[in-house]
FIZARO-996578 format. One line per 2 residues: number of its first residue (from 1); their letters; for each residue x, y, z of N, C-alpha, C. Coordinates in Angstrom, 2 decimals. Layout:
N
NUM) A) X Y Z X Y Z X Y Z; ...
This chain:
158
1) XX) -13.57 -11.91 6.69 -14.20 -11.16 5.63 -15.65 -10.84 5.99; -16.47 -11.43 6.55 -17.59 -11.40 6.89 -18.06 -10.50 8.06
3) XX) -16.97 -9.96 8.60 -17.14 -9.07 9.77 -16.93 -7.68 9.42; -15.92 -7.64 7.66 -15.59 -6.62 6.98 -16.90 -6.01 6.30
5) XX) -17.84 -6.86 5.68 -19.02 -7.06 5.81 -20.28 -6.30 6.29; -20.25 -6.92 7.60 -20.85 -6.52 9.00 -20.78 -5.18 9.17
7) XX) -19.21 -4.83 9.02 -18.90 -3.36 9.72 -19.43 -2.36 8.33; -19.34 -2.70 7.24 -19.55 -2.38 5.90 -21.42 -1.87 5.85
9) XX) -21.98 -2.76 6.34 -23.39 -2.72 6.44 -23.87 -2.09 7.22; -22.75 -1.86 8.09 -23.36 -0.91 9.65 -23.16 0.79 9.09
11) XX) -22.32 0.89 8.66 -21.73 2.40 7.59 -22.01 2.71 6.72; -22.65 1.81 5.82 -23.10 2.58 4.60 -24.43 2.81 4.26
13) XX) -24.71 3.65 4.12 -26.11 3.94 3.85 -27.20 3.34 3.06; -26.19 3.02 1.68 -27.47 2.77 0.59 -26.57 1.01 0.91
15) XX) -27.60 0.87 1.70 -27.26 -0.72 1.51 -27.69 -1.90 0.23; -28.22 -1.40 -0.48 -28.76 -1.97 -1.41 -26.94 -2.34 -2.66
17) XX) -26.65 -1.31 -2.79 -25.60 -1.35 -2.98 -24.45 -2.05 -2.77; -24.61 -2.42 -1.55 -23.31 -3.14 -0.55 -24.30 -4.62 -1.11
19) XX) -25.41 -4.84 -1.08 -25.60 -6.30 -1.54 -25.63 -6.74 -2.99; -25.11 -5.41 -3.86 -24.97 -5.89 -5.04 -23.47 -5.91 -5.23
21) XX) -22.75 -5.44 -4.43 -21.23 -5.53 -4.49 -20.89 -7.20 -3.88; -21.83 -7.69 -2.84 -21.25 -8.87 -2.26 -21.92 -9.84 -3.01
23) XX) -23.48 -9.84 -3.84 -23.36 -10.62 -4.96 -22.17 -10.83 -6.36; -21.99 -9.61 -5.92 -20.91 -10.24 -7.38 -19.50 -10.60 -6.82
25) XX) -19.35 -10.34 -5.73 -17.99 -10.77 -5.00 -18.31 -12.45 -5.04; -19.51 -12.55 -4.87 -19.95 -14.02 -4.27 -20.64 -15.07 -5.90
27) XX) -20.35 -14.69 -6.89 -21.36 -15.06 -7.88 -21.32 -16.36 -7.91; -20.09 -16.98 -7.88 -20.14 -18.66 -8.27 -20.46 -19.26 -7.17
29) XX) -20.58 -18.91 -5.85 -21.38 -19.77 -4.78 -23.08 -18.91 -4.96; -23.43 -18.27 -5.58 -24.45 -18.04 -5.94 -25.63 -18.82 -6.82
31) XX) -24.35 -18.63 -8.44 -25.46 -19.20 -9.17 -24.50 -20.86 -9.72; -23.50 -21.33 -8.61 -23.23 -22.60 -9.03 -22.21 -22.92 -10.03
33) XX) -21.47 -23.81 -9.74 -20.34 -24.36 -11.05 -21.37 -25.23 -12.06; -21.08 -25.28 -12.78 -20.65 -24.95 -14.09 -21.23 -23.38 -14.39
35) XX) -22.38 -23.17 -13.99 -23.39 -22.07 -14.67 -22.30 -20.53 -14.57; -21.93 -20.83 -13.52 -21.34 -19.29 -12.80 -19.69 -18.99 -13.90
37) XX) -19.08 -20.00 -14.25 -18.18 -19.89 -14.87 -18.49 -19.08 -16.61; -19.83 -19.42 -16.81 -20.03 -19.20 -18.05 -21.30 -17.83 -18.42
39) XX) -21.79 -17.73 -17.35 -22.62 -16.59 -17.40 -22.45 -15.64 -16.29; -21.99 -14.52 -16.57 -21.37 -13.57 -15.49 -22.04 -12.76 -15.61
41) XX) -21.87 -11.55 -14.38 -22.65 -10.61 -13.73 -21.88 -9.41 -14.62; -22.90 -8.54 -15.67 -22.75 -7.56 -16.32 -22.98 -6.24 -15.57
43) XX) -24.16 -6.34 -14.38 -24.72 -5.39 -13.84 -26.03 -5.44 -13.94; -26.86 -3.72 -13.82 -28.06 -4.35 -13.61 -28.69 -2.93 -14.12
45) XX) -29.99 -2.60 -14.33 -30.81 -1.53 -15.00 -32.57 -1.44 -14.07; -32.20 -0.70 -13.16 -33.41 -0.72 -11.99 -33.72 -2.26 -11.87
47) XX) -34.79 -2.77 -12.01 -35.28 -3.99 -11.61 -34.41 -5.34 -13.16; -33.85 -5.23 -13.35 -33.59 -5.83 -14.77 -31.87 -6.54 -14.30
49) XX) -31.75 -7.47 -14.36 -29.93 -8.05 -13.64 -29.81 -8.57 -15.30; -28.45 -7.87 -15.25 -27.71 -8.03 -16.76 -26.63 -8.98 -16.28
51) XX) -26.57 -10.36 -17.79 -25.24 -11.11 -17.44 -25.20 -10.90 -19.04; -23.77 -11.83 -18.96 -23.21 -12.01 -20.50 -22.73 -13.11 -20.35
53) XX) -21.90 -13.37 -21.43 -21.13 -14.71 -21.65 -20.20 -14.34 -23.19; -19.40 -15.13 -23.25 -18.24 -14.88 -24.31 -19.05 -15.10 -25.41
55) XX) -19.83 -16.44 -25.25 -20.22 -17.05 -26.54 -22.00 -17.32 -26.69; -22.07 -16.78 -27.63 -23.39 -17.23 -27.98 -24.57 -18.08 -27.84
57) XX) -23.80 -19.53 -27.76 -24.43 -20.61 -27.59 -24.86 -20.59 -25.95; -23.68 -20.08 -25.62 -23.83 -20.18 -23.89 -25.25 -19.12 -23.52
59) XX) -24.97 -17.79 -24.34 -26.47 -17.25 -23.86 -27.95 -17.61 -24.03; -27.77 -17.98 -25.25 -29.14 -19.12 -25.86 -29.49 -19.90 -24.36
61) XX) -28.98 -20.84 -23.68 -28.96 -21.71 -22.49 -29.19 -20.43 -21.65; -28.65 -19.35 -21.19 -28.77 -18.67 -20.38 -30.06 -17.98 -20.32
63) XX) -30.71 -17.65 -21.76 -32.04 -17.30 -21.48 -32.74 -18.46 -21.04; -32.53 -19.46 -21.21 -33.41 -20.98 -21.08 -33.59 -20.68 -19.72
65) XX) -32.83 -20.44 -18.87 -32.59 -20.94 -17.41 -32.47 -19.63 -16.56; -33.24 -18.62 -17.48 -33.46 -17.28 -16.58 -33.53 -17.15 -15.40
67) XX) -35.07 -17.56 -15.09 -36.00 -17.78 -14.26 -34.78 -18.08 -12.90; -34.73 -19.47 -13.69 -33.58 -20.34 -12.12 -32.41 -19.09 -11.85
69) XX) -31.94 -18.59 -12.52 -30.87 -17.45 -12.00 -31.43 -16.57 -11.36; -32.50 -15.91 -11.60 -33.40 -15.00 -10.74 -33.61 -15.38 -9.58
71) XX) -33.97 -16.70 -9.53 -34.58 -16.89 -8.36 -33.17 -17.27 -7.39; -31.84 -17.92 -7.42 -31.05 -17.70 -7.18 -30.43 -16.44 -6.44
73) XX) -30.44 -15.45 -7.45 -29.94 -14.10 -7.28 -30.77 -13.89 -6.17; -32.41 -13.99 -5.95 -32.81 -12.97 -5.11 -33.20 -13.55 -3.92
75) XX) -32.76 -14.77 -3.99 -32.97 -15.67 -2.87 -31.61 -15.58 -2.09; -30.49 -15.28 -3.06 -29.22 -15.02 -2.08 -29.75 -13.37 -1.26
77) XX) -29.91 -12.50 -2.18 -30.20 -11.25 -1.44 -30.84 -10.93 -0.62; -32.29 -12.10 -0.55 -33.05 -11.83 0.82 -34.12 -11.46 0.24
79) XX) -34.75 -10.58 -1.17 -35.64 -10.05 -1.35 -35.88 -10.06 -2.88; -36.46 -9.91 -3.31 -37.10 -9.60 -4.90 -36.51 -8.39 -5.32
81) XX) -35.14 -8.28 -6.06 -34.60 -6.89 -6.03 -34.77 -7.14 -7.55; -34.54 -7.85 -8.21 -34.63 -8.12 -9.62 -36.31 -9.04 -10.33
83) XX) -36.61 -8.40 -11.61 -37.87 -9.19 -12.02 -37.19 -9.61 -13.31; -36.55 -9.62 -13.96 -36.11 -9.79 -15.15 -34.51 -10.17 -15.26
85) XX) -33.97 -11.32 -16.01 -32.83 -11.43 -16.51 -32.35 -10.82 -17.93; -31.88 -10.04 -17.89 -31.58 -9.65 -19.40 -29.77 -10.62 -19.94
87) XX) -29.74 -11.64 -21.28 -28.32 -11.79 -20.84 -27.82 -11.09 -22.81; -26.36 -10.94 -22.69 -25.50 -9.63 -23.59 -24.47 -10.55 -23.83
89) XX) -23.83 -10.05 -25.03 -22.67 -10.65 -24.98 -21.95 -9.90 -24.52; -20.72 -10.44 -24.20 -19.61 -9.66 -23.56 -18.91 -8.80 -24.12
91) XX) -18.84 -9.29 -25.09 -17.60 -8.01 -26.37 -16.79 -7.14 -25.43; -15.81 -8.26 -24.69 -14.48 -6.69 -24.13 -15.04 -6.44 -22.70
93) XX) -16.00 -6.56 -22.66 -16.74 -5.95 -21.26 -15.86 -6.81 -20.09; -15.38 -6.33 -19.01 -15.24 -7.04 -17.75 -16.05 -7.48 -17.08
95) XX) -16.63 -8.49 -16.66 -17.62 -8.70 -15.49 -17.42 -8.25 -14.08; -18.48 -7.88 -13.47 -18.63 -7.25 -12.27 -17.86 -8.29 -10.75
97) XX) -17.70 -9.60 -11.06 -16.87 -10.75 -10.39 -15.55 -11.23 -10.67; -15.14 -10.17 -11.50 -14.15 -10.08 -12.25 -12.68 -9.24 -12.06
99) XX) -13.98 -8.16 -11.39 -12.84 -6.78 -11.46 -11.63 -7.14 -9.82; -10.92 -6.56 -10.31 -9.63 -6.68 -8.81 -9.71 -5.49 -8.39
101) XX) -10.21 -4.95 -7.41 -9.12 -3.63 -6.61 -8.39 -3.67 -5.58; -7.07 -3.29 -6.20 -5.99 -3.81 -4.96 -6.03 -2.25 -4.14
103) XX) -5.83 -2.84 -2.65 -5.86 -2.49 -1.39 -4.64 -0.78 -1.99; -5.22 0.15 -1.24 -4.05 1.26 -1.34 -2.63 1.50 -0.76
105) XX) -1.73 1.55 -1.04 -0.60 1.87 -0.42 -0.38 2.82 0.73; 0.12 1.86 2.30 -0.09 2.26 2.90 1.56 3.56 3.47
107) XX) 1.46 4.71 3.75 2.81 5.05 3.63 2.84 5.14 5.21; 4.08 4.89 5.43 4.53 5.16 7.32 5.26 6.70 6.95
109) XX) 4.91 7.51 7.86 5.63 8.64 7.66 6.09 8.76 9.52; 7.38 9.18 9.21 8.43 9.40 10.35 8.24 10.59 11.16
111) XX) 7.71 10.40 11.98 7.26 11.58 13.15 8.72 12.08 13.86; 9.68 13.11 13.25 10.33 13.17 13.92 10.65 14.49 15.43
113) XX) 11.77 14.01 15.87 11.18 15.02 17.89 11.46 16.58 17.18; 10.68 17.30 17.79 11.27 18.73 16.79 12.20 19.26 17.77
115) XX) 12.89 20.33 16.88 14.35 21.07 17.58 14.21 21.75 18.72; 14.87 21.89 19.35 14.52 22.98 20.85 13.24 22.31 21.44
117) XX) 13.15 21.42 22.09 12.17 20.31 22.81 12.36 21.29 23.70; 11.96 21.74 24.84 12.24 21.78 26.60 12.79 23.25 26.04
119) XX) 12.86 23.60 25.25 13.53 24.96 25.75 12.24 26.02 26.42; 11.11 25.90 25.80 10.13 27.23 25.70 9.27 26.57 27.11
121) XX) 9.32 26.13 27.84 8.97 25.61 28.44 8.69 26.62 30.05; 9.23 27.19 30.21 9.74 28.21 31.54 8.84 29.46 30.73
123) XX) 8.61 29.47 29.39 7.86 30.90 29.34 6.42 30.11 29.42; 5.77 28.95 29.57 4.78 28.35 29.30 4.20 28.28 30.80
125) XX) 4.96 29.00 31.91 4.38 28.30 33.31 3.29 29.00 33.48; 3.54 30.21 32.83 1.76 31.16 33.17 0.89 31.25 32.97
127) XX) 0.98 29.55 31.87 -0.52 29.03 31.09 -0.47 27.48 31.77; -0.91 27.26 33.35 -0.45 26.21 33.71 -1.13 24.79 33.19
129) XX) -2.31 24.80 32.59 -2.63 23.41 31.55 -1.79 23.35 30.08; -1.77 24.51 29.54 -0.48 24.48 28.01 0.77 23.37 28.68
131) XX) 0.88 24.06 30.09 2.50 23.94 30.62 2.16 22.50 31.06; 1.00 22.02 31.15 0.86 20.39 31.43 0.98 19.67 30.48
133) XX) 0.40 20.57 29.57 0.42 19.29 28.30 1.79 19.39 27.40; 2.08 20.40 27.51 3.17 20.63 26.47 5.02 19.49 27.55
135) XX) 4.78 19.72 28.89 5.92 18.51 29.78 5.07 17.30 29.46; 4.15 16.63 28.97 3.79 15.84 28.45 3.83 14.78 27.32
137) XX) 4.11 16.05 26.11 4.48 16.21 24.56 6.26 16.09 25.31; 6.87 16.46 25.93 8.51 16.07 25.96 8.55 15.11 27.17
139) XX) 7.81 14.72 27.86 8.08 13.50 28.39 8.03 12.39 27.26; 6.94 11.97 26.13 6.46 11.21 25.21 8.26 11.34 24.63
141) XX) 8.46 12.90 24.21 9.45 12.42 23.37 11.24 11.70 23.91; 10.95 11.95 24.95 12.35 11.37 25.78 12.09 10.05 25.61
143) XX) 10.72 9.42 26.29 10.35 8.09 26.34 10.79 7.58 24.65; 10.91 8.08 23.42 10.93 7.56 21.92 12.42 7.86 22.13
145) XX) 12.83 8.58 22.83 14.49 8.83 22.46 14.93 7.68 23.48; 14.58 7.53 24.55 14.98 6.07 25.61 14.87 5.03 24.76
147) XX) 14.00 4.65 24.52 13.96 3.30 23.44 14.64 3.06 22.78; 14.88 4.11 21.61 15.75 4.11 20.60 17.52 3.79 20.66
149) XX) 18.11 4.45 22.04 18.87 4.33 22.94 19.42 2.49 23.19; 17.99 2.53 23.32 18.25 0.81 24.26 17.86 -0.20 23.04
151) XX) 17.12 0.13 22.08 17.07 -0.29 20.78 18.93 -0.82 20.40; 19.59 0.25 20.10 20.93 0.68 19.59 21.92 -0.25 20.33
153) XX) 21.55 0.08 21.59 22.30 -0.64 22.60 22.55 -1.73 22.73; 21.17 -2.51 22.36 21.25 -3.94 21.92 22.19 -4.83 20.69
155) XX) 21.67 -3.73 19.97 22.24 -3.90 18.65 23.57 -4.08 18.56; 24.35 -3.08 18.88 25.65 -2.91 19.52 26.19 -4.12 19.94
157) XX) 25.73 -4.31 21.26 26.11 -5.90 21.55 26.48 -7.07 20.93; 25.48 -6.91 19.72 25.02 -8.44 19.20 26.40 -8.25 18.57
């Protein structure tokens, strides 16, 4: 994951961004068990880091112990990105350590050999690099039809 990261930081531009995505990927080795379970990452408003909590009592404590979350937060990030804790209740809201996005569906699509392989081939000699690459493109596809062959063949056997 950390190399996903790496490569992540090397590509994206507004990196500032990418370290507020891996703070909240990262919140409870951030700001600690018990604390992290009960005061979550709402987001943030220029210099201002928004949390919440379900319950009331819990935010009361959460303003108490601002400071220590700040300094937390920006000590994980490397820099003073935040001056202020603001904390909200949650009402419904998802937290930012919260959310899932599952990976996209990957589809295999079937490359299949097209019809009349080798036929056009003899009108192609008078373009003699086309005519290289194109006995190239039907060597590839004999080589997928050999396999498949000896694939079968096996199979057969068993």
């Amino acid at each position: 994951m950390e190399d996903f990261y790496k490569f992540l930081n090397k590509t994206i531009k507004n990196k500032e961004k990418l370290k507020l995505v891996i703070l909240w990927k990262r919140w409870d080795e951030v700001l600690g068990l018990p604390l992290a379970e009960y005061v979550l990452p709402l987001g943030h408003q220029e210099r201002v880091l928004i949390v919440g909590s379900e319950d009331a009592l819990v935010l009361q404590e959460a303003h108490f112990v601002s400071q220590e979350i700040l300094l937390r937060v920006n000590n994980f990030l490397g820099e003073q990105v935040f001056d202020k804790v603001r904390v909200k209740l949650l009402r419904g809201k998802t937290p930012l350590n919260r959310i899932k996005v599952s990976a996209p569906e990957l589809r295999r699509y079937a490359i299949k050999k097209p019809k009349n392989l080798g036929s056009v081939g003899q009108e192609l000699k008078k373009y003699p690099k086309i005519f290289e690459y194109y006995q190239s493109y039907v060597a590839y596809w004999d080589a997928v039809s050999a396999r498949k062959e000896e694939r079968n063949g096996r199979c057969n056997r068993n």
